[in-house]
C-alpha positions as CSV (number, residue, x, y, z in Angstrom):
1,X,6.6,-29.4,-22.1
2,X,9.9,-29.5,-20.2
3,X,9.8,-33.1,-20.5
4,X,9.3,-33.4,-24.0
5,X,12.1,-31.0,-24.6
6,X,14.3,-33.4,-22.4
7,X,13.7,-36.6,-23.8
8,X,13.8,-35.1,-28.0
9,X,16.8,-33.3,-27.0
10,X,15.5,-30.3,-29.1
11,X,14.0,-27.5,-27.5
12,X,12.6,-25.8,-30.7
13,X,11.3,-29.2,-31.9
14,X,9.0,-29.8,-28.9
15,X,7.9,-26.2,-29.1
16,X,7.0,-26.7,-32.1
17,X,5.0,-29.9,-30.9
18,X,3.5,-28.4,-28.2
19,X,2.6,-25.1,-29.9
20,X,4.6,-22.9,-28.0
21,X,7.0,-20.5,-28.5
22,X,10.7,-20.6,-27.1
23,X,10.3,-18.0,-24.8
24,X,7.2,-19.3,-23.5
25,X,9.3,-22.5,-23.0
26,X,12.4,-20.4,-21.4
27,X,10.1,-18.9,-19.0
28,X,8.4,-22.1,-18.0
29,X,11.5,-23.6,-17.0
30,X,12.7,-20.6,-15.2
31,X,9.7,-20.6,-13.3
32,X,9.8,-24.4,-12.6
33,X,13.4,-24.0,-11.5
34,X,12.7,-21.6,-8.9
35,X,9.8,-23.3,-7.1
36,X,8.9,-26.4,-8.9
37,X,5.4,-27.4,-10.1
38,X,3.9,-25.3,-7.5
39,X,5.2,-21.9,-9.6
40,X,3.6,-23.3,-12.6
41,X,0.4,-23.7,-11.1
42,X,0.3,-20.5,-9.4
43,X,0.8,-18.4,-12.6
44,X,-1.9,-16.7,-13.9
45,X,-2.8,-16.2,-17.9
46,X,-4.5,-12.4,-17.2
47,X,-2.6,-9.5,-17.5
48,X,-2.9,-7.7,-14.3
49,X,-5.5,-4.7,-14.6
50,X,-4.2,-1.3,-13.4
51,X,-6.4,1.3,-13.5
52,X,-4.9,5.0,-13.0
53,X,-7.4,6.6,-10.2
54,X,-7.5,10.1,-9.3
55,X,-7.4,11.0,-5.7
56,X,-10.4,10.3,-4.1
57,X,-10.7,14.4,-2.9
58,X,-11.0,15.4,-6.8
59,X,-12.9,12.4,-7.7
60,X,-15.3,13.7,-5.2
61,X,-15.4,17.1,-6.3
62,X,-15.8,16.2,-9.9
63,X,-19.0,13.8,-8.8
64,X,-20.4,16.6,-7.3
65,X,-19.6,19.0,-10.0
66,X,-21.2,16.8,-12.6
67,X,-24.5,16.9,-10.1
68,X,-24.6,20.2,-9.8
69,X,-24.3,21.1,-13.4
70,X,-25.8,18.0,-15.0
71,X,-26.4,19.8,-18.6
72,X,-22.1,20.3,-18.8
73,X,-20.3,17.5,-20.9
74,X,-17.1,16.8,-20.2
75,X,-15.2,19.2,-22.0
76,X,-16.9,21.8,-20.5
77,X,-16.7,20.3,-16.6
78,X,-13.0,20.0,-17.1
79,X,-12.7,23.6,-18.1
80,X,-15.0,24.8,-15.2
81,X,-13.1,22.8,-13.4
82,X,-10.0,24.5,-13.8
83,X,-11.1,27.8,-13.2
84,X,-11.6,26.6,-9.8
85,X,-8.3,24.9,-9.1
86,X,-9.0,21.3,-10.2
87,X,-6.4,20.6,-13.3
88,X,-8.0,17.6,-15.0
89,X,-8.8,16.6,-18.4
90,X,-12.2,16.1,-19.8
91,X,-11.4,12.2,-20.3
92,X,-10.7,12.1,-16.6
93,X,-13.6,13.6,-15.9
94,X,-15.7,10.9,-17.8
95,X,-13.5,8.2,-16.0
96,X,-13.8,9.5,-12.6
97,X,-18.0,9.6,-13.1
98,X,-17.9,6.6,-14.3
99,X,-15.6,5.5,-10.7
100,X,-18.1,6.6,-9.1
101,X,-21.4,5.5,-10.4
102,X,-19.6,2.0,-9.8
């Protein structure tokens, strides 16, 4: 692509060529600049995945909670919860099960 846009002389044209879009092109060559063909290869497509965990001391407590009283839902867990201490919302709860049955 950064070839193409050097010998037409027109960025947007071999965008347009290519399929790409400017920024995609601006990026490219920022990348290339810095560390050559061996940046281009190295970048990765996929977004990186972060996940928000809970510490692992309330994520255990919640597992054990949820064994204990199997019959609660999550709304109700979360509320027991908090009458003993442990702040956390009911779609926490079903997240940090789901953590642990991982």
């Amino acid at each position: 692509m950064l070839g193409l846009a050097e010998e037409l002389g027109n960025v947007s044209l071999a965008c347009k060529y290519l399929g790409y879009c400017r920024d995609t092109f601006y990026r490219y060559k920022e990348l290339f600049a810095e560390g050559g063909e061996e940046a281009l290869g190295e970048m990765s497509r996929k977004k990186p995945n972060v996940k928000n965990r809970i510490e692992q001391e309330i994520e255990k407590r919640v597992v054990s909670f949820a064994i204990e009283h199997s019959a609660f839902g999550q709304t109700r867990a979360s509320n027991e919860l908090k009458k003993e201490g442990v702040f956390i919302s009911p779609s926490v709860v079903f997240a940090a099960f789901g953590y642990a049955t991982i």
